[in-house]
N, C-alpha and C positions, 0 to 999 in steps of 0.2 A: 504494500500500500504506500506509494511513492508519496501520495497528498496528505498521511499523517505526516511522514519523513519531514515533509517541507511547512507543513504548520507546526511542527517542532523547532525546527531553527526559526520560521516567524515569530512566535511566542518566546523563545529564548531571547532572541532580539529585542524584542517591546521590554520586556524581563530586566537587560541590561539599560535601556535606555531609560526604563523608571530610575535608575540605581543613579545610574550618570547624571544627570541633571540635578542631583542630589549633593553632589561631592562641591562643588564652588560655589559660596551664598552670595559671592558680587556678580554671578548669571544672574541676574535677577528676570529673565525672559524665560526661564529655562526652572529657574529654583523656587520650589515651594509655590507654584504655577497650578492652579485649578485644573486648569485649560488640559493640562498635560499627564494627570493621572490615569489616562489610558492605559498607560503601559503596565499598570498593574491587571490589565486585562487577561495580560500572557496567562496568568496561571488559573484562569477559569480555562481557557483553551486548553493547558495544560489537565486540569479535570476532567473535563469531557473526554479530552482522547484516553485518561486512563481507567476510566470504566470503561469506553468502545472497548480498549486492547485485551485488560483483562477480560472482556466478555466472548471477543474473539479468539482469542489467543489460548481460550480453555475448553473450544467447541470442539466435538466428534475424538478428544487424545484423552484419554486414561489417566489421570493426574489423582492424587489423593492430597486432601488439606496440607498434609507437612510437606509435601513437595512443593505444592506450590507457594508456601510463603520459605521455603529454603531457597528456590529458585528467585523471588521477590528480594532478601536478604544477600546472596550472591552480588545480585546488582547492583542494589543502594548502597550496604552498610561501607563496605570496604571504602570505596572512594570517600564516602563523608564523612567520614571517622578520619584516614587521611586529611583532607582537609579542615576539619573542622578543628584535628591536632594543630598543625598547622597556624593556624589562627589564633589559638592558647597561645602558642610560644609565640607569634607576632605581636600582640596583644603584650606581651611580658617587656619582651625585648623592645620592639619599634612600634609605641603607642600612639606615632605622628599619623599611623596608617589610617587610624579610624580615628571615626568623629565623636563616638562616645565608647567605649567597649569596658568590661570587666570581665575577667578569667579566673573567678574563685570556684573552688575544687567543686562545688558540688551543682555550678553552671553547665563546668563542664562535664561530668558526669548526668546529668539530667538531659545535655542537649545530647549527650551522646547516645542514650539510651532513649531518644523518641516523647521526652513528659515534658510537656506544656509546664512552663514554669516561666516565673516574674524575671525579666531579664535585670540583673542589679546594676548593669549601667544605665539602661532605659526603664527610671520608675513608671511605672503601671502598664508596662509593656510583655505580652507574652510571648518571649523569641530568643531561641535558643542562641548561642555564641555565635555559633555562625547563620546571620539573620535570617537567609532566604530558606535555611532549615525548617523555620515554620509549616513550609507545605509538607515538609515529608512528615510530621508530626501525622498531618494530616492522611497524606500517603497508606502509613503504617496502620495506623485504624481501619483504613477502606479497607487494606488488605485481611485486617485481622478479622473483620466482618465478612469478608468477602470467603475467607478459607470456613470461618464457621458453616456458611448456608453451603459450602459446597456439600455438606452430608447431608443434604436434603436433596430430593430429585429437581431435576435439572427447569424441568418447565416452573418449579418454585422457588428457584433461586433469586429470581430481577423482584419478582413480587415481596422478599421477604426483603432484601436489602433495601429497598426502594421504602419497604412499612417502616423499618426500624431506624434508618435514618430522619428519615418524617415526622417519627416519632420523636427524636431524638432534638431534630432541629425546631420542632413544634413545641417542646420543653424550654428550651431554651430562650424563647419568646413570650410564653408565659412568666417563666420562674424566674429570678435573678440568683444566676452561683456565684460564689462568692469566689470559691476553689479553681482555681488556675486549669484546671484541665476538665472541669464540668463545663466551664465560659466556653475555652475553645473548640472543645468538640461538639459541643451542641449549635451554633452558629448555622443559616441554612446555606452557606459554602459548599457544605458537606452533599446535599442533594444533586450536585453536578456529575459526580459521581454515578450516582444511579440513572441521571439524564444519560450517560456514555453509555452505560449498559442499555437502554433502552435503545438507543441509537443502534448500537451494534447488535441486536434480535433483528431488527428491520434491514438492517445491510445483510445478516446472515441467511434471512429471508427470499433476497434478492426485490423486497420492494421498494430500494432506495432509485429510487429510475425515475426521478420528475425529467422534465422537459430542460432542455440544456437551459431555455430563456430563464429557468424559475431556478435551477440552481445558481445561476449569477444573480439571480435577483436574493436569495438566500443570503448569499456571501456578502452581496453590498449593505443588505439590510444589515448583518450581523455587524459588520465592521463600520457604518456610520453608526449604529446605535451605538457601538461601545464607546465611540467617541463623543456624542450630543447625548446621553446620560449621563455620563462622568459627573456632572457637574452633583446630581441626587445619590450618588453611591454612599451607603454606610454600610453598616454589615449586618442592619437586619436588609437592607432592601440589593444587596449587591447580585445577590440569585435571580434578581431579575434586570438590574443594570449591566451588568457583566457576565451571567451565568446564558442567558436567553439566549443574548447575542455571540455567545462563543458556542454554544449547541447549532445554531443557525451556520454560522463559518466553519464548522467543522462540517455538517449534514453535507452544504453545499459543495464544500470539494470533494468528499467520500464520491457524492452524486456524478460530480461532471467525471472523476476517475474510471468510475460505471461504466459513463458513456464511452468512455478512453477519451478525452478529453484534454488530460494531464497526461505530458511524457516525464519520462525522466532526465533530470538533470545534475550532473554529478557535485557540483559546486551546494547545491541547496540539499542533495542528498549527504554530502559530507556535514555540513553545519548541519542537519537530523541526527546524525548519525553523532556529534560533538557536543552536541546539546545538553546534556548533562552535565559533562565536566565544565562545558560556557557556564551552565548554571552555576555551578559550586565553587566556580575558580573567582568569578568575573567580580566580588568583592574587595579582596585583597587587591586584586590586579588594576581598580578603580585608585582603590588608595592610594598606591603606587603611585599612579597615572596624574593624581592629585597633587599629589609631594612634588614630583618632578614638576609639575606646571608652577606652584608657587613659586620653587627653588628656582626657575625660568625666570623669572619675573612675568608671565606671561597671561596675569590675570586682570583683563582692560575690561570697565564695562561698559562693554560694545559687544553688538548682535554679532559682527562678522566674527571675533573673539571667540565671544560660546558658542556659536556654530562649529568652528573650525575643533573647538574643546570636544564636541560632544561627539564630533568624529571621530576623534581619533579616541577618543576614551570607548568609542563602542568595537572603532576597530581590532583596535591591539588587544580587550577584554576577549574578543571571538580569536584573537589567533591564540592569545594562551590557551583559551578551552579547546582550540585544535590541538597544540602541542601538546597537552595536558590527556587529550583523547589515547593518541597513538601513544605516548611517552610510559603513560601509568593506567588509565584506565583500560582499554581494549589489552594491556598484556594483563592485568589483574583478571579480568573476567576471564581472559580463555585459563589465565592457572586453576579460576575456580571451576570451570566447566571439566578442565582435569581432572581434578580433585576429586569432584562428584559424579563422576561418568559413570561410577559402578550402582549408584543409584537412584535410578532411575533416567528418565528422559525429561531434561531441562527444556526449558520451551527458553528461544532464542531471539528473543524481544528485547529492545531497550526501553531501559528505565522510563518510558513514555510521562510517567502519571509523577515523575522525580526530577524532573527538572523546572520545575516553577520556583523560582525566586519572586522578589517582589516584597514591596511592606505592605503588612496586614493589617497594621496601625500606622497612621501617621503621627 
């Protein structure tokens, strides 16, 4: 499916460019901009495509619950634990990198282990050390949900994850928790999720086949909506500012793929395929990018300035997460594909529903 590949490194993209326009407060076209919170859209596209994957990606192959979150765990953990080590000891060492960070021992064991917790350098903030971990918080739960209902028959899978999250986010709306990880996982974020899984029944179906006019018309819808709602997003109403609009832009390219519509192209197939490590890297690599630009002297406030800033802050963010891809992550997974070869059959998907960065809070 080449048109996930390539809404992968789109959303990666938007992903960093939320992050960027973040790093220089004298951007002020660019900094703390209404206008411009789109890019936190990436990781609703990021939801969506990981309910489709998983939904797809478990259909007609024999898998049992512990394989499939061993295979889910294979993916994620390794790189993000890498990095997110990584970040402790930058954080120790070169505290110029970030704008606000702490690395007490049990930050970093809480972000490592997946548990929503108060970030102690961002009071009232729930985000693990290294920020954009937030989603995978998220991640972890869909899967752990996700592997429970697989011991139920198949046709009542989507209906139970779809009730319990509902349920869950429908809680959450009612009640106020007070507890850092009753807040976060109840949020209706979590329902995009089961929009993916719903998506991918009807692809599996084969009745994702609208008319080519109506899947471009899907696509533009999703993608102006995510930009002229922006303005109403909070996080009870973002399931429908962000989440609508990213099920819409995913259906639609699924759709015109259908048609064959989309070819392949290797340059946007690679950024899919790096996506992740863009994800996970492209904080540190901002910092950086940051340091050196002051140390430049090269922070004017002028448009042509932050433009020229936000280029190259998105550029060089995506070629680490390239080098970052080939260097450490694709040799990691194939050791771990080694590793576990003897049990069972790994399903051979990228971390699709793991690469969503983005702030969850501003």
């Amino acid at each position: 499916m080449v048109s996930i590949q390539y809404l992968r490194a789109f959303a990666a993209i938007l992903v960093v460019f939320h992050h960027a326009r973040y790093q220089v407060t004298e951007f002020q076209v660019f900094y703390d901009q209404g206008v411009w919170l789109f890019g936190q859209a990436g990781v609703d596209i990021f939801f969506v495509i990981s309910g489709f994957i998983m939904w797809v990606t478990t259909s007609g192959r024999p898998m049992s619950p512990g394989r499939f979150i061993q295979n889910r765990i294979i993916r994620i953990v390794p790189m993000y634990w890498i990095v997110t080590l990584a970040v402790a000891i930058a954080v120790l060492l070169m505290p110029s990198l970030f704008r606000a960070a702490e690395a007490t021992p049990e930050h970093v064991v809480k972000s490592l282990l997946f548990i929503p917790h108060f970030d102690p350098g961002a009071p009232g903030r729930i985000w693990p050390l290294l920020i954009p971990g937030w989603t995978l918080n998220y991640e972890m739960f869909f899967y752990g949900v996700f592997a429970a209902a697989m011991f139920l028959p198949r046709r009542l899978i989507i209906p139970a994850v779809a009730a319990l999250l509902a349920s869950i986010s429908l809680a959450g709306h009612i009640l106020t928790f007070e507890d850092p990880v009753l807040s976060f996982f109840s949020e209706s974020i979590i329902m995009e999720f089961a929009a993916g899984m719903l998506l991918g029944q009807i692809y599996l179906q084969g009745r994702l086949a609208p008319p080519v006019w109506l899947s471009g018309l899907s696509i533009a819808a999703g993608l102006v909506m995510m930009v002229v709602l922006t303005p109403w997003e909070t996080a009870e109403t973002r399931l429908l500012v962000w989440g609508v609009p990213a099920l819409l832009t995913v259906a639609g390219f699924l759709a015109l793929e259908v048609k064959g519509m989309i070819g392949r192209n290797a340059i946007l197939t690679l950024l899919g395929d790096a996506s992740y490590s863009i994800y996970l890297t492209h904080i540190l690599t901002l910092g950086v990018v940051r340091t050196g630009w002051r140390k430049l002297d090269l922070v004017q406030q002028d448009l042509a300035t932050a433009c020229v800033y936000m280029v190259s802050a998105i550029v060089i963010s995506v070629a680490v997460g390239i080098v970052c891809h080939f260097l450490c992550e694709a040799p990691i997974h194939r050791l771990a594909k080694r590793l576990t070869a003897g049990s069972g059959r790994s399903t051979d998907v990228g971390p699709v529903g793991a690469m969503m960065g983005g702030s969850r809070q501003r």
